[in-house]
N, C-alpha and C positions, 0 to 999 in steps of 0.2 A: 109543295115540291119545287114550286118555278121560284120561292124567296129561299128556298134552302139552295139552290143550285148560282142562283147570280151572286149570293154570299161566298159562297163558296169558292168563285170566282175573284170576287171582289179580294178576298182574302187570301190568296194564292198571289193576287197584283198586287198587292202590298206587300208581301212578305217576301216575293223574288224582286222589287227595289227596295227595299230594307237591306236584303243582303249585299244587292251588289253596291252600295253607299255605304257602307259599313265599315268603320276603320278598323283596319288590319289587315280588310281583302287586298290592300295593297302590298303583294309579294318582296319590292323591294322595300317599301320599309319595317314592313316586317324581318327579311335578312340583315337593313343595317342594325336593328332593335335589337336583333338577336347577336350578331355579334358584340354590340355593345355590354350586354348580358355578359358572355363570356369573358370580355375583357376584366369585368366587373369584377367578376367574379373569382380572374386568375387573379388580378391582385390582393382582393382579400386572402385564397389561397385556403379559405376554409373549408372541410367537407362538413358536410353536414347528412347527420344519420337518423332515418325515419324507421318507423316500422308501418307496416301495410295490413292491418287485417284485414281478409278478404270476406266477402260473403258469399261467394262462391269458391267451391272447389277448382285446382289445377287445370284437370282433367277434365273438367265440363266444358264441352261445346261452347263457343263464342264467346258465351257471359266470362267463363274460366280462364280461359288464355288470354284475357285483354290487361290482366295484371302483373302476370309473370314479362309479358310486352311490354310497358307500360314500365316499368322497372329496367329493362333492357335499355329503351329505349332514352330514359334520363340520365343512366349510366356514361349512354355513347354520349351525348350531346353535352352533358356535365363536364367531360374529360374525369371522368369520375368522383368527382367533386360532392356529388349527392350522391346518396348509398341508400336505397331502400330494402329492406329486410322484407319478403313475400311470407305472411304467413297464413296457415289455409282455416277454415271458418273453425271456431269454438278453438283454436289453438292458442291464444293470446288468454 
């Protein structure tokens, strides 16, 4: 129990400085990255159209609504640019 526990430990300190060393936790360059994206992206000017099969239902709790999200949420940040099509499990 006492090597399962200092492991435990041990692997908890590594894994919270892992993350905070971790390129991308830096906020601003992740903002200039992502505006560059946008930039990028308004000058190609292409949308591009996916389809989403889900394996979860709309309507279910957590797992459900992370896709119908998830879709919104590329939509705003796109300028609509990307179009993903939600559709719900065995409907594809």
């Amino acid at each position: 129990m006492r090597g399962f526990s200092c492991g435990l430990v041990i692997g908890l300190i590594v894994g919270v400085v892992l993350a905070v060393n971790a390129p991308g936790t830096n906020t601003k360059h992740r903002k200039d990255q992502t505006a560059r994206t946008v930039a990028s992206s308004a000058q190609k000017s292409a949308s591009v159209a996916w389809d989403l099969g889900s394996s979860f239902p709309r309507k279910m709790p957590f797992n459900g609504i992370l896709g119908p999200a998830m879709v919104d949420r590329l939509k705003k940040i796109s300028n609509s640019s990307i179009i993903i099509k939600f559709h719900e499990p065995k409907a594809l």
